[in-house]
C-alpha positions in Angstrom: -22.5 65.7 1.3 -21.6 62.5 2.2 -20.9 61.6 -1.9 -18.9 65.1 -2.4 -16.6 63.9 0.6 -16.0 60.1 -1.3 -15.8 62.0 -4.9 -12.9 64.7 -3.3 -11.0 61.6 -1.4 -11.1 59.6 -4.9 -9.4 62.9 -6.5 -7.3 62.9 -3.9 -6.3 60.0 -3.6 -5.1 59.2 -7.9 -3.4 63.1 -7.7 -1.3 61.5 -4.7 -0.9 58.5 -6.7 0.5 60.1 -9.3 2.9 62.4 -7.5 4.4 59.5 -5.8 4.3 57.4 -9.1 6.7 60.6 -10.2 9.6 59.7 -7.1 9.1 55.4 -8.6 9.6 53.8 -11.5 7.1 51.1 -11.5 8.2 47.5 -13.8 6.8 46.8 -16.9 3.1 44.5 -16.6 2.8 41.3 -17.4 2.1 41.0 -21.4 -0.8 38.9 -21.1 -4.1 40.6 -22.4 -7.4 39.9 -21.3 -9.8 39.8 -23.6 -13.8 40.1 -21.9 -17.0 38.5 -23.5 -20.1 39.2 -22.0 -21.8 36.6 -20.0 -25.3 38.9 -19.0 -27.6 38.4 -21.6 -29.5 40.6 -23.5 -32.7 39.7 -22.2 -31.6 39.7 -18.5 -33.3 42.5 -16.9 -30.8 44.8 -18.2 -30.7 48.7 -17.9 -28.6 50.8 -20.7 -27.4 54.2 -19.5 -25.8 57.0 -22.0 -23.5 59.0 -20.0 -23.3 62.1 -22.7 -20.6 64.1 -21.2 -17.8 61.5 -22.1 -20.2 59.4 -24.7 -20.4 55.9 -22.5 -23.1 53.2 -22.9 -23.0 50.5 -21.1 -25.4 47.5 -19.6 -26.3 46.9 -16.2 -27.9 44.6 -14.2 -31.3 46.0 -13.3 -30.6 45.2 -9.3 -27.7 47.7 -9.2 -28.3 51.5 -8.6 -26.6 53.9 -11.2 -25.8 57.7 -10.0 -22.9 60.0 -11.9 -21.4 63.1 -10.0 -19.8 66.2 -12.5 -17.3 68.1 -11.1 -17.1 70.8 -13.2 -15.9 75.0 -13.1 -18.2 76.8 -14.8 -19.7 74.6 -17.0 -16.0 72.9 -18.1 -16.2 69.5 -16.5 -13.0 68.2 -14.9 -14.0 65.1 -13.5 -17.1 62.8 -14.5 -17.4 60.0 -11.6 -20.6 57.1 -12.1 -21.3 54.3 -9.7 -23.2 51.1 -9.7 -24.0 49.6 -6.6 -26.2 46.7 -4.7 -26.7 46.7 -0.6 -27.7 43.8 1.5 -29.5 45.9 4.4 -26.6 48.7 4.7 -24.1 46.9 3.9 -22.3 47.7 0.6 -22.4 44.4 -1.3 -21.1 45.2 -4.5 -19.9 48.5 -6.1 -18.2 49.9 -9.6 -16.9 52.9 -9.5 -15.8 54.7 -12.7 -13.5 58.1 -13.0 -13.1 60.1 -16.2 -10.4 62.4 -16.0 -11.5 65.2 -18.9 -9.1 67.9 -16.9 -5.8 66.1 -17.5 -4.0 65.2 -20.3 -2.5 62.0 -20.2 -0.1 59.2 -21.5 1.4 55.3 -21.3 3.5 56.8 -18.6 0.7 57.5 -16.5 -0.7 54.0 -17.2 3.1 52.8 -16.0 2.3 55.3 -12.9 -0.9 53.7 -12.0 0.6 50.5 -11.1 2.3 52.0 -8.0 0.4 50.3 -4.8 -1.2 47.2 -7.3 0.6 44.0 -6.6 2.9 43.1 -8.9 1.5 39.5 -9.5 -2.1 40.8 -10.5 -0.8 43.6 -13.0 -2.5 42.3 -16.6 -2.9 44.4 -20.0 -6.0 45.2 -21.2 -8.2 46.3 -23.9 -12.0 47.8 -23.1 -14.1 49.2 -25.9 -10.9 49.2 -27.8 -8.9 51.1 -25.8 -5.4 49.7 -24.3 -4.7 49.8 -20.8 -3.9 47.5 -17.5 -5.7 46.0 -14.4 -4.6 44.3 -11.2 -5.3 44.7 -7.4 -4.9 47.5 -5.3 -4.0 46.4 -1.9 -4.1 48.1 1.0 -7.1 49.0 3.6 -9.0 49.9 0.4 -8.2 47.2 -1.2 -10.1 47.0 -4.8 -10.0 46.0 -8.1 -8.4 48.9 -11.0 -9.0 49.2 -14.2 -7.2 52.2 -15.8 -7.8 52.6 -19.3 -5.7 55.4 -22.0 -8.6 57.1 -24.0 -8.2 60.0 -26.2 -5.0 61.2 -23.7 -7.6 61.3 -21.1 -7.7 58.5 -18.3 -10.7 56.2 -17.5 -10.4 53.9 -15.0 -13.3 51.6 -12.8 -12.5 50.1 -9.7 -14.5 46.9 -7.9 -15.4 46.8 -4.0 -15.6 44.2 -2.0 -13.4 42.7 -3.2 -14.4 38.7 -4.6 -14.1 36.9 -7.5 -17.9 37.1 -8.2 -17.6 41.0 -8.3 -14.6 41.2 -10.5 -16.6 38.9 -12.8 -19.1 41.2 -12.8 -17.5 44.0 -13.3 -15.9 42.5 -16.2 -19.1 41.8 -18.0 -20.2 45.3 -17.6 -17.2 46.4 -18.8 -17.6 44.1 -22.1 -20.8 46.0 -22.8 -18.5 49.7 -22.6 -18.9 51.4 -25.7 -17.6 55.0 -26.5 -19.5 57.5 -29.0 
């Protein structure tokens, strides 16, 4: 219960994002592009995991836990959400989450829409597993790392909590390893 209730905010929370994105006109990123190698090795203790319904592989460190939710009517799937995730006792050390967006058709002016609530100064291009799209920092009391990605007019985006350097540098080693079937 307690996953459907973060799954619905998440929802939520990027349909209210782009509503308001609608009343704004955000500024153009910064054109800098980040390019990500991998730093985990192959022979790390890695987990691969095929998510079939949007045709992801990626790598993973085998100390993270890796569940997917479906939200789906009827067997048409609308959202596809996955999450990694390491605790220390109960608390929430370290967490990716990922949204496919299968539902919605989108374009570069909902990437432009995304960077409503980012701050400005983070807001980089980016290209994962080939596909163009931009990053920064979400602020706020849920402060966290974005990654929103344009792919095949659908969006894909993962987001990083808590919020450190050693996270996003993990998250963006993962993310090297993205690859789309």
């Amino acid at each position: 219960m307690k996953k459907a209730i973060i799954f619905i905010s998440c929802v939520v929370l990027i349909v209210a994002i782009l509503y308001i994105s609608k009343l704004n006109t955000p500024k153009a990123p910064q054109t800098t592009t980040l390019k990500v190698t991998p730093a985990i090795q192959q022979d790390s203790g890695l987990k691969e995991v095929f998510i079939e319904e949007i045709g992801l592989s990626f790598k993973y460190p085998s100390n993270l836990t890796f569940r997917k939710e479906v939200a789906d009517d009827a067997g048409k799937i609308r959202f596809l959400g996955f999450y990694l995730e390491a605790y220390d006792g109960k608390n929430l050390t370290y967490q990716l989450y990922g949204l496919y967006q299968l539902q919605y058709e989108a374009t570069n002016q909902d990437l432009e829409k995304a960077m409503i609530g980012m701050d400005k100064n983070t807001i980089k291009e980016v290209s994962v597993a080939g596909y163009k799209g931009i990053e920064g920092l979400t602020t706020g009391p849920k402060a966290h790392y974005s990654t929103i990605i344009l792919k095949d007019n659908r969006l894909f985006s993962f987001s990083t909590t808590p919020i450190s350097e050693e996270n996003k540098n993990l998250t963006d080693q993962i993310a090297a390893t993205f690859k789309f079937k």
